[in-house]
N, C-alpha and C positions, 0 to 999 in steps of 0.2 A: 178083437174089435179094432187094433192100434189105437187106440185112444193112448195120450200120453196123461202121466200124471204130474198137474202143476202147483199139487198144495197134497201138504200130506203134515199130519201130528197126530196128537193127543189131545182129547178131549177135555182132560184136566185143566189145561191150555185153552181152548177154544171149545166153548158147548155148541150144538147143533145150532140155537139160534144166532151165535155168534157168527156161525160155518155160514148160513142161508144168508145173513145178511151182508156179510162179506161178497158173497159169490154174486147176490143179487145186483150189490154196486157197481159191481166188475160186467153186468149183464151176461154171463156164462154161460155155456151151455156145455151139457155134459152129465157123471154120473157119479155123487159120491157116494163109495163105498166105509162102509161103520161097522168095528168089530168091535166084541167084547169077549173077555173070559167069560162072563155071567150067561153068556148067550151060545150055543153051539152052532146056527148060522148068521151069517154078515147080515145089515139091515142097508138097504140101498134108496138113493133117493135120486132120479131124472129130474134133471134140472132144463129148462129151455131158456134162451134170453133173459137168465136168471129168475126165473121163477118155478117152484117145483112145479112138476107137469106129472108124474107118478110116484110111488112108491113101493114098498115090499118089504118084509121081514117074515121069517116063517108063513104062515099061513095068511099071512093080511096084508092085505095090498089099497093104493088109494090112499086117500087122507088119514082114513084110520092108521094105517102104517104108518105114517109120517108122525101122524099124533103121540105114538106109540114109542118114539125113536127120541121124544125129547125125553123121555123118562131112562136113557142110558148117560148116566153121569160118567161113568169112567171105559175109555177104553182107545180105539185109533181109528183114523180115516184118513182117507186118501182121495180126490178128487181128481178125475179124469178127463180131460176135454175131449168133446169130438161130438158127432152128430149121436140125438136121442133117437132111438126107431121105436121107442115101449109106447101104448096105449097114452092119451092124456089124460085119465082119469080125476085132477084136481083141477078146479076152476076156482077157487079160493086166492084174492091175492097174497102175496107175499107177506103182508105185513097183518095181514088179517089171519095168515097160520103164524106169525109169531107171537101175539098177543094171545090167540087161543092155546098154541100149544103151551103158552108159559102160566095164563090161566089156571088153564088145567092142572099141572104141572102140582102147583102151589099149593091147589087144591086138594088133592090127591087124588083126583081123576086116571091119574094117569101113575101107573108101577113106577116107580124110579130102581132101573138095574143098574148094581155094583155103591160099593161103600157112600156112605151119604157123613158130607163135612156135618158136624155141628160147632156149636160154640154154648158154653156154657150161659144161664140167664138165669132169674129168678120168677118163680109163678108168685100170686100174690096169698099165699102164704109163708113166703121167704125162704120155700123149699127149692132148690136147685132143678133143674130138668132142662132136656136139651134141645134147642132150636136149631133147626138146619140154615148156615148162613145162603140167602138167595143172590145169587148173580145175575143180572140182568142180559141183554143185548147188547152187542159190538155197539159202542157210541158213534154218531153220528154226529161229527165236530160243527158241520151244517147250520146244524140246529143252536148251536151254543152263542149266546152271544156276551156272557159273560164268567169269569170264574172265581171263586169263592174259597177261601182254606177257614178250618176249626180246628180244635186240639183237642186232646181227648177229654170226656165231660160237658163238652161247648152244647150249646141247644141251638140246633140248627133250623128247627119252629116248635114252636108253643103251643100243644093243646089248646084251644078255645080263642087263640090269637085270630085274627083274620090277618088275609095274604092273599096274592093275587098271583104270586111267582110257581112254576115249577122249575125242580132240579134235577138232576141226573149224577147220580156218583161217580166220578172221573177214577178215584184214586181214594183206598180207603174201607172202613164199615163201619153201617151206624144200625144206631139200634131203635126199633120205634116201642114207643111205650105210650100205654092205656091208665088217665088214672079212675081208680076204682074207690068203692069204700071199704078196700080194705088196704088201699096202700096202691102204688105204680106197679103196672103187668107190663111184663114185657111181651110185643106180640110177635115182633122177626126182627133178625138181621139180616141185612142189605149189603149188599156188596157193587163192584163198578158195573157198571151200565144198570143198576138201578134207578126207578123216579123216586122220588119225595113229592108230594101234592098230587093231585086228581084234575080231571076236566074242570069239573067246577071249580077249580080257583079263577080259570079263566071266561068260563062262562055265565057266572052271578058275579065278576067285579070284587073277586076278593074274600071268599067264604071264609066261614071259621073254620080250622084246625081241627078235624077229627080224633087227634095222638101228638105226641111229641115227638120230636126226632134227635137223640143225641149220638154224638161224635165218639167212636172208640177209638182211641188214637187217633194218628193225625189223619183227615179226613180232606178231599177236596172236591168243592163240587161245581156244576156245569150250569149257569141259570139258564134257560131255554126261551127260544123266540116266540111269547104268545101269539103275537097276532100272526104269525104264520101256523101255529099250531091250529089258531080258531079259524083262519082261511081254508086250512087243510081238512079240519073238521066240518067243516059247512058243507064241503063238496061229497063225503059220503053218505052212501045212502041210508034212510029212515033205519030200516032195519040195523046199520052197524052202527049208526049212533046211538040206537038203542041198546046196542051190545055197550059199548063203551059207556 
């Protein structure tokens, strides 16, 4: 194809949604290829003026493929510029496959291929079992308009508190916890380019706290620009804010 390549690692490094949002910034065009041990062939994604425009891994092509490729936690890629000629089979924006495919993800919608991190927690029987720590998206300094440190222990919000703020984890992991009647659950650890809070903090004016959010070590976090977030929210449509 001569396509050259101008970005090339490890996933361990940089996850797919990291990759797309990166590429997306840069408005790229081109084709990243995604390898694993776990997997016998590469998983490929056409990218146009930075937006996927196709996909493919094994026998699935389109978004499903796409969908299918955030669930490879460990392994390499390589990103190659140059002109796309594959079908455009995704009409989905960008940022609408990155919410979904991390959705998903969480959920277990989606296979996760190759070792999965955990970190040790407590269920609330004070029996041990292991949570997988969640990494978020490449942050978006954009967005930030202020920054926040806690130390390990610190309550970075308050079940049943009200707030109006969301954060994003710069630097760090915290852990959110549920309390129950039979003592604090813990439900995930979060890692950088994680949020802390929901739509509606900013859309009811400050809701109550669902969970708690404490600091495992030292932690920093990003407070984010509402009212651009609720500008940016107004403008999509019914359907996605229904999703969101």
């Amino acid at each position: 194809m001569g396509n050259k390549i101008v970005l090339a690692g490890s996933l361990d490094f940089l996850s797919l949604g990291d990759i797309l949002q990166l590429l997306g910034s840069n408005g790229s065009t081109g084709t990243l290829r995604i390898k694993s041990k776990y997997v016998e062939e590469p998983g490929f994604v056409h990218i146009i003026e930075g937006d996927p425009a196709n996909a493919s891994t094994g026998s699935l092509t389109g978004l499903e493929a796409l969908n299918s490729l955030f669930g490879w936690v460990e392994g390499e890629y390589e990103f190659a510029q140059g002109q796309v000629t594959e079908e455009k089979l995704i009409n989905k924006s960008r940022m609408e496959i990155l919410l979904d495919g991390l959705r998903m993800l969480d959920d277990g919608e989606i296979e996760k291929i190759g070792p999965v991190s955990v970190s040790k927690s407590q269920d609330s029987t004070g029996k041990e079992k292991d949570l997988p720590l969640i990494n978020g998206p490449l942050v978006d300094y954009s967005y930030v308009v202020d920054e926040e440190s806690f130390s390990d222990g610190d309550t970075i919000a308050e079940e049943g508190k009200h707030g109006g703020w969301i954060w994003v984890v710069l630097e760090g992991v915290i852990n959110v916890v549920k309390e129950t009647s039979r003592g604090p659950l813990s439900l995930l650890r979060l890692g950088a380019g994680a949020f802390i809070g929901s739509v509606a903090s900013f859309l009811r004016g400050g809701s109550a706290r669902s969970a708690s959010v404490l600091a495992v070590g030292d932690v920093q976090v990003g407070v984010l620009d509402s009212q651009r977030l609720f500008t940016e929210y107004s403008g999509v449509s019914d359907e996605f804010r229904g999703l969101i």
